[in-house]
N, C-alpha and C positions, 0 to 999 in steps of 0.2 A: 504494500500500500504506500504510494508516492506522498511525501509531508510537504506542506507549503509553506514559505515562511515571507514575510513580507522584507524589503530592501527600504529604507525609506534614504533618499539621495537630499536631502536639503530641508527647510527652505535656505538656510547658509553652511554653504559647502562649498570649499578651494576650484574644484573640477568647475563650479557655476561662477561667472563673473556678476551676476546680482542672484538675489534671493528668489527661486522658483522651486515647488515639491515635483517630485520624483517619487514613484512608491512603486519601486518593482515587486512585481509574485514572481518568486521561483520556485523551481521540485529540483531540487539538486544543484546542479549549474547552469541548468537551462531555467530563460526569462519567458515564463507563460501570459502574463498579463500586466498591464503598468499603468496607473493613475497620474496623471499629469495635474498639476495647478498652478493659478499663477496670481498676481494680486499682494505680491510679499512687501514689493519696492515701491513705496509710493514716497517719491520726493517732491512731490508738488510742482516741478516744473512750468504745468503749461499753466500755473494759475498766479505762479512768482510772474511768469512771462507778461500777465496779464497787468501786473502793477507795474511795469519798465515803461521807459519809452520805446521806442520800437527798434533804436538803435540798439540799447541796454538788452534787446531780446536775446539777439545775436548772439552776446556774451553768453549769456544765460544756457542757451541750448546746444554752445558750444561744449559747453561741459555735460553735456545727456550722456556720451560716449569717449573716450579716451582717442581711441581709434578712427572714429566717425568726428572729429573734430572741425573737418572740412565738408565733410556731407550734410550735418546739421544746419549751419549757418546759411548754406548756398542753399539749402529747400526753403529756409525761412525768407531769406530774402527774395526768392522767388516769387514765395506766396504772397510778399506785399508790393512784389513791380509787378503780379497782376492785377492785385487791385487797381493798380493807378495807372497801371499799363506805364508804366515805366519803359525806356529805350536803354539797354546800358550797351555803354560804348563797346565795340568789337574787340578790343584789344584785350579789355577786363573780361571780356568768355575767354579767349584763349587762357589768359592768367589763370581762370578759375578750372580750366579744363586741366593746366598743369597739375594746381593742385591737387583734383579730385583722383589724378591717376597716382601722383607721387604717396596717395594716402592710399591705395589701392595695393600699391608694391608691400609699406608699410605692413598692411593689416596681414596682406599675404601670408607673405613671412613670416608675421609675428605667428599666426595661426600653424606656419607649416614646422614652424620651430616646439612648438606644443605637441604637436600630432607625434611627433617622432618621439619626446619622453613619455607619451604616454602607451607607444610602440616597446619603449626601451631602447630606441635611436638615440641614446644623450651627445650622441657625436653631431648628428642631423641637428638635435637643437639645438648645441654651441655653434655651428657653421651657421645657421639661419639669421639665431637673433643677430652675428657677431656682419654678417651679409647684408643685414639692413640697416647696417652702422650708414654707408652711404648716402642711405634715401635720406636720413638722421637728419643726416648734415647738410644738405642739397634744401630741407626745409627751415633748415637753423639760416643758411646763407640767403633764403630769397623772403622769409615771414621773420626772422630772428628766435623763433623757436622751435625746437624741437617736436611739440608738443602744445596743441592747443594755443594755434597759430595767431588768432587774431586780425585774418586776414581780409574776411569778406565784410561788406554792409552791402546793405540797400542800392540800386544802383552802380553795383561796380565791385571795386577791390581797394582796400588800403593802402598798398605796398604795387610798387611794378617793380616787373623781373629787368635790372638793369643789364646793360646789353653786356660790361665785365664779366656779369655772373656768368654770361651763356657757355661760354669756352671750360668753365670749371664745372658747370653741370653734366654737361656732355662728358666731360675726362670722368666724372663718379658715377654715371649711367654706364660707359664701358667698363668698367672695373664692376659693375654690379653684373652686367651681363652673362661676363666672362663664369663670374661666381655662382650665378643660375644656369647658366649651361651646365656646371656642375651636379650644382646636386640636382638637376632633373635627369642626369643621367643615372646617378646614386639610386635616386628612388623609381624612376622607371625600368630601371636595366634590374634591379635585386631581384628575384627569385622568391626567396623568402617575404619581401612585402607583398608581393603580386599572391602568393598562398594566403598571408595575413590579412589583406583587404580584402580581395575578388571575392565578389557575393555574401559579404558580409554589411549588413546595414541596408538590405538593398530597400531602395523608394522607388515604386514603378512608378510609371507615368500616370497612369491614371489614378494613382493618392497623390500624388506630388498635385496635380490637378483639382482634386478633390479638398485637399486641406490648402491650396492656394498659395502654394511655394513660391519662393523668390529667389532670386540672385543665382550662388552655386550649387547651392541644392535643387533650383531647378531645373537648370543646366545640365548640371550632371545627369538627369533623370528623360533629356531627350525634348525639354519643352525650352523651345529657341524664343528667350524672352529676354529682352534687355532695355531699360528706361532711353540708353543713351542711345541708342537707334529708334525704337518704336515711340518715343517720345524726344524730341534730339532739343537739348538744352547746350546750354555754353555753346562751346565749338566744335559739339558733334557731328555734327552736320557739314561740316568744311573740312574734314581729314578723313581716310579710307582706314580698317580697322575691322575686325570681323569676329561677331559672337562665336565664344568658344561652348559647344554642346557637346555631350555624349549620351549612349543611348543606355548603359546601365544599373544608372541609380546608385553602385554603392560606392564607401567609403573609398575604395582604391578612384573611379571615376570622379568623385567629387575634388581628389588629391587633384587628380592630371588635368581638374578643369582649373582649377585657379593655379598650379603651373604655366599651365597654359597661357591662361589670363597676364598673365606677369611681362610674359613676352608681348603681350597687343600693347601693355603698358608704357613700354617702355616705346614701344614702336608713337605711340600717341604722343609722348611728353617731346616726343624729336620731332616731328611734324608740324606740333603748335610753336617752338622755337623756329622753326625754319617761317614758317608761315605768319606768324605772329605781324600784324601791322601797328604802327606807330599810332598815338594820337591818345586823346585823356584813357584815364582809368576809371574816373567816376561823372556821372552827371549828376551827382548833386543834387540829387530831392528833395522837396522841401515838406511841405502838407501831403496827407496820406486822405482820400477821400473815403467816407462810407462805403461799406462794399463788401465783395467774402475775395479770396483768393486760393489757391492753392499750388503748391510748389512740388516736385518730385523729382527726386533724382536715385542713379542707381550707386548706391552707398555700397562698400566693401562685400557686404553680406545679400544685398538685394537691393530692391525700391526703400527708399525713405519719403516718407511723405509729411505736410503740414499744411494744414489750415487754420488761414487768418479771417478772422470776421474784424471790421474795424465800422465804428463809428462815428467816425470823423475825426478823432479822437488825436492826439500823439500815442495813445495805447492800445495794445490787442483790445480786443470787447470779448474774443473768443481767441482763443491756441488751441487747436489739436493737432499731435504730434502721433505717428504710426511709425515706430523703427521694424526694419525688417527681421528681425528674432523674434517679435508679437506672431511674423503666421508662418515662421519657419519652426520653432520648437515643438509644435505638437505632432510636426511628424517622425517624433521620436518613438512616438506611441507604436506606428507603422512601421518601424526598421528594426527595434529592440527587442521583437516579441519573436520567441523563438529561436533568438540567439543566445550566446552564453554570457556571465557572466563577465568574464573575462574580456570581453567585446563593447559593456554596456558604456564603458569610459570611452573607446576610441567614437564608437556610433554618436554618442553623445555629441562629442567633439566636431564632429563632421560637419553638422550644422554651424559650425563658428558661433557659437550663442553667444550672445553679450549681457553678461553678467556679474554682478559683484559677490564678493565672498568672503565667508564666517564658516570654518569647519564645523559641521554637525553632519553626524552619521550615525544610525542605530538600527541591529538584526536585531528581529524582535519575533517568537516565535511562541508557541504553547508550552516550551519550557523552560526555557534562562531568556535572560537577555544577552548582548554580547554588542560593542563597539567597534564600530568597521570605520578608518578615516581614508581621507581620499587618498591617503600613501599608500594603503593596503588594497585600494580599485584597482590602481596604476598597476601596481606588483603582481596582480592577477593578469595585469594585459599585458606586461610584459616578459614573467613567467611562460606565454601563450608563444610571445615572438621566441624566445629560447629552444623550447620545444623543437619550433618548425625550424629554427636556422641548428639545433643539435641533427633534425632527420635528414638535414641536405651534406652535411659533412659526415655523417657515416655512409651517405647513398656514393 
């Protein structure tokens, strides 16, 4: 007679970057059913948003995500140069275009450098994080930060990419190149990941469809979706660049789509420099008319969206904010069930969820209780990768 014991993953736990619950049922190491919730993290955002001026939003929702620091602010000021129907100068899309891809390599990486210690790759994740030292600095050199840039308003951009800069951005995009042709050889060409990913996690198409997936998870999954073509903002629409799909939903394809990605990246941030035309960076808006607006763009993980209701006001009247991890994480539900435990960290992963975190973890069953933290998920997943790289060296 098989016993079932419950997993409970959160609602603050390391493996999650904000507070969401996770309640896996297993019968041994196999995941039969899983309870999703969410509702943990409520910082108030779009209602601080509401008491700003509309520039002061910017700020504000810049910090919604670490990552997304550049997707934020460009949805937000979109949704208020519709309102007004705002014109912003040509040169501020290509600028913002730079930014949205150079925060694109960023998150990449940051994500592919995770995926590998939770593989038990810790070499994969020294070389990733140590590989986006680059992009780092190519955003420290053109915003002055590293990190929650400051770059965008209403109308335009704060900061233009000075023509010195260009020659030392290009010299740190070839040296990133060079370093991603690497390791997409590492993790495409291994054997042992290609056993460790394939068919593990997998999202068909028609769930991917069904729960309304975005960015790389839907990508991977066969559904050719992208804001920055099907919807073309900044200076999508004036450079050549081509959605990266695959047709088999799991973890290994979700990997080689945002590899993939990395490379269009890099192909875009060269494009908008070559191309880039002279002339202001902001037009200068003044009064924000009555009205609604709304803004989208395709952020690291998928669509980002927000709408603005205004007033007349200097202030939002209304902020709603939609980050792409709202209708990416419940297809966890559909990838985790059935697989093993040992899997439930990477599959997790896969989704690049954006989350904050506070260790809690607790087995909880009809007999004892017992403490499981996120060091001992990992150690299950990467015990798994041992395994399969122990059977290729005896084979």
């Amino acid at each position: 007679m098989s016993h079932k014991a419950a997993i409970p993953i959160g609602p603050y736990h390391p493996l999650q970057e904000e507070p969401e619950f996770y309640k896996l049922i297993v019968e041994g190491e196999k995941v039969v059913d899983v309870d999703v919730r969410i509702g943990y993290n409520h910082r108030g955002i779009e209602k601080i948003s509401e008491a700003k001026s509309y520039d002061q939003s910017l700020f504000i929702v810049e910090r919604i995500c670490g990552i997304c620091s550049s997707s934020h602010p460009i949805a937000c000021a979109q949704a208020v140069e519709d309102i007004a129907k705002f014109e912003v100068p040509e040169r501020a899309l290509y600028i913002r275009t730079v930014c949205q891809e150079l925060e694109r390599l960023h998150s990449h990486m940051l994500w592919l450098g995770l995926a590998g210690h939770f593989l038990g790759y810790n070499t994969v994740f020294m070389w990733a994080w140590k590989y986006r030292e680059p992009i780092c600095d190519i955003f420290e050199t053109v915003t002055g930060n590293r990190q929650n840039y400051a770059m965008h308003k209403i109308g335009g951009v704060r900061r233009d990419i000075e023509k010195e800069h260009i020659p030392y951005i290009l010299k740190r995009l070839d040296e990133f190149t060079k370093q991603l042709n690497m390791l997409k050889g590492a993790v495409l060409d291994d054997p042992v990941l290609h056993e460790r990913l394939k068919g593990v996690g997998v999202l068909t198409k028609e769930d991917a469809i069904d729960y309304s997936a975005l960015g790389p998870t839907a990508r991977a999954s066969g559904i050719d979706i992208d804001v920055r073509r099907d919807y073309p903002y900044a200076a999508y629409d004036k450079i050549k660049w081509n959605v990266i799909t695959l047709e088999e939903g799991d973890v290994f394809a979700k990997t080689v789509v945002r590899i993939l990605e990395m490379f269009e990246s890099v192909s875009i941030i060269r494009q908008c420099l070559d191309k880039m035309p002279q002339g202001p960076i902001d037009s200068n808006p003044k009064d924000i008319p009555p009205g609604e607006g709304i803004g989208q763009i395709e952020a690291p993980r998928g669509e980002c969206f927000h709408y603005i209701k205004s007033d007349g006001t200097n202030s939002p009247m209304r902020h709603k904010i939609r980050a792409p991890t709202y209708m990416n994480f419940p297809t966890f539900r559909e990838t985790v069930i059935g697989e093993t435990i040992s899997d439930a960290a990477i599959i997790l992963a896969a989704i690049d969820p954006c989350y904050c975190c506070t260790e809690r973890m607790l087995i909880v069953d009809d007999h004892d209780k017992q403490v499981m933290g996120v060091f001992e998920l990992i150690r299950l997943s990467q015990e798994k990768t041992a395994r399969i790289k122990d059977r290729y060296a005896l084979s």
